[in-house]
Residue, then its C-alpha position, 0 to 999 in steps of 0.5 A: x656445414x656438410x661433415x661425411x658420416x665415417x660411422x654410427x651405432x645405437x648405444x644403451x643411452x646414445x646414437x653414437x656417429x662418427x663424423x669426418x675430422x677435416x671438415x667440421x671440429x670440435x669448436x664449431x660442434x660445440x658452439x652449435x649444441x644449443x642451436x641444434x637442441x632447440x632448433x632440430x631436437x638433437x641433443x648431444x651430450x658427448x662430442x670426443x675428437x678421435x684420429x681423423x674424426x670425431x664421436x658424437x653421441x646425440x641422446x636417445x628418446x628412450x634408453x635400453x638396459x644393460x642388465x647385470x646377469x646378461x653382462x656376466x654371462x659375457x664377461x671374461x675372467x682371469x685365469x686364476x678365477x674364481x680363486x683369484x680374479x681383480x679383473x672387475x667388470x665396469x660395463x659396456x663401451x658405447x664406441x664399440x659394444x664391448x665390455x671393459x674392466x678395471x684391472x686391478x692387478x695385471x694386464x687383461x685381455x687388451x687393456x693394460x693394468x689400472x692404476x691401484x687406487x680408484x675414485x668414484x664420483x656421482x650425484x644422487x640418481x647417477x648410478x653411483x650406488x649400482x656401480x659400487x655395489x657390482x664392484x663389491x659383488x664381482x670381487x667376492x664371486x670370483x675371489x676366494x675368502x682367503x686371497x681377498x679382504x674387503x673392508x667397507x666404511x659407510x657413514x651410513x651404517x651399511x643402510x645400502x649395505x645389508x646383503x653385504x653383511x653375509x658375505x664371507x671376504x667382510x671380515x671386520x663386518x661394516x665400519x660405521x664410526x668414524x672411530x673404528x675407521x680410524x683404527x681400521x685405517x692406522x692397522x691397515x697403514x701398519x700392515x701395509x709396512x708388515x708387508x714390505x717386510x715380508x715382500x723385500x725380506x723375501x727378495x721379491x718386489x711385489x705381492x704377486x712375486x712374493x705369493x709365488x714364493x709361498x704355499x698356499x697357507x703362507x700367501x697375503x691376500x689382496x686388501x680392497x677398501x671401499x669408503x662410501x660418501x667420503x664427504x660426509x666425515x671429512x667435513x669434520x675436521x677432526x676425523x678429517x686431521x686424524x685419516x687424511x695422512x693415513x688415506x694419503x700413506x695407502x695411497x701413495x705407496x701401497x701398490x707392491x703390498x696389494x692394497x686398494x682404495x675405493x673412494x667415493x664421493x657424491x661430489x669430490x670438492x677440494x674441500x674433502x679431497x686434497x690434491x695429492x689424494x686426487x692424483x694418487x687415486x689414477x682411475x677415475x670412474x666418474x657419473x652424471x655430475x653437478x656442473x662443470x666444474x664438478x667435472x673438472x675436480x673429479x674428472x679433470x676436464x669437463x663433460x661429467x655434467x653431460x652424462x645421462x645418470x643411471x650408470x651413464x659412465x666416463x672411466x678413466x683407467x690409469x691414464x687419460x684416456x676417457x672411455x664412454x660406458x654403461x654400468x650394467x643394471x641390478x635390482x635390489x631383490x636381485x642384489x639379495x639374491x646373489x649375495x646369498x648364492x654367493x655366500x652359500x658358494x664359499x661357505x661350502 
């Protein structure tokens, strides 16, 4: 089948083309993947209809690096930053070169503000913990201590962690038991409550409107919470009883107080995940998968299990809209290093 070529570009991970919509479909192109796998060596891993055709990304015999100095050297920030900056940098777009964002709290550039709650979900291998890590460090490098709160929950006990530990927007430190989690997340659910008080008793409707109100000293400061290997606690069913219902209160309605939930899964089943949180968490920041139907739990609809792994990313930002991408690259020593130069910055 003859398919004119409209487009193509070389991507980190794919040569990207964009072929003709009326004379080939997505059908047929999918049907032939295997065929053309082991008859030619083309390997597609993605196939996205797109108004009048379609992108095709067919694997690279060897990847490029994105690394995360060149990315930040690129990056735009919001006006208010370093002070006050929720627009993080998710990495590079494979259909056009240019970088993207998850906007957590206002419009940017020409994306629309994300939902308030975000799910990420990967294999082992997939880039998951990079992906993590440069979240938590955008957040502290272009936002002051005082208009940001991170709160960090790892089973683990902040083994991938460390370099976090000096960072001054931590302010409860690392939680790694499953009882201080708890406790963390009914004062987080409280204070969630305290700040619609103060937000409707202030006759504002959010925490933007509120904070315009008020001095410097007297503003709220956004609240991000990041809960790695979810999984690994919800499988006991106590702690899972005891936090489902707080998880789902700050999911649901914490948007107007300036909350975040970061949920992260290696596999996000049915079984630690309910289906009200699943909806609730409306950016979907999804890696290399499992299978299938992996992919249709965390994603909604196949294609994660296709990805490359190593920051090879589909994001879907509030909508359902899927955005190819690639996370951008840092070392451990350099993680070290920035944390550091980080801390040094605000403690002055």
């Amino acid at each position: 089948m003859d398919a004119p070529v409209e487009g193509a570009r070389l991507t980190p991970n794919t040569g990207l083309v964009h072929v003709g919509g009326m004379s080939v479909t997505v059908g047929w192109l999918e049907k032939k993947q295997t065929d053309l796998l082991t008859r030619y060596g083309i390997d597609i891993v993605r196939i996205t209809p797109q108004p009048g055709k379609i992108a095709v990304g067919v694997r690279r015999p060897e990847r490029s690096i994105l690394h995360l100095a060149d990315a930040w050297l690129r990056r735009d920030l919001e006006a208010l930053s370093p002070n006050l900056n929720m627009a993080l940098l998710l990495g590079e777009k494979e259909d056009d070169g240019q970088l993207f964002y998850l906007s957590l709290a206002s419009d940017f550039l020409e994306q629309e503000m994300a939902a308030p709650h975000t799910l990420v979900s990967g294999t082992t291998g997939s880039g998951k913990g990079i992906l993590t890590k440069n979240l938590i460090l955008d957040i502290c490098a272009f936002n002051a201590p005082q208009n940001v709160d991170v709160h960090l929950i790892d089973p683990k006990h902040g083994a991938d962690y460390l370099w976090a530990r000096q960072l001054p927007h931590l302010k409860s430190g690392i939680v790694a038991d499953k009882g201080e989690a708890a406790v963390l997340l009914r004062r987080l659910v409280a204070e969630m409550e305290d700040r619609y008080r103060l937000i409707t008793g202030a006759g504002c409707e959010n925490l933007d409107d509120f904070n315009k109100t008020r001095g410097p000293s007297d503003r709220l400061p956004r609240v991000v919470i990041i809960f790695d290997e979810v999984a690994n606690w919800m499988q006991d069913d106590e702690f899972k009883d005891e936090v489902d219902g707080l998880i789902n209160e700050i999911a649901t309605k914490s948007r107007a107080a300036g909350l975040h939930l970061f949920m992260i899964y290696q596999r996000a089943d049915n079984q630690v995940m309910t289906m009200q949180l699943r909806t609730n968490l409306g950016n979907k920041l999804i890696l290399r998968l499992g299978d299938e139907g992996s992919s249709k739990i965390a994603l909604g609809e196949k294609g994660a299990e296709k990805l490359l792994s190593k920051g090879h990313l589909i994001a879907k930002l509030g909508t359902d809209d899927k955005t190819y991408g690639q996370v951008p690259f840092i070392s451990k020593h350099e993680i070290i290093g920035l944390a550091q130069a980080i801390a040094r910055t605000w403690a002055r």
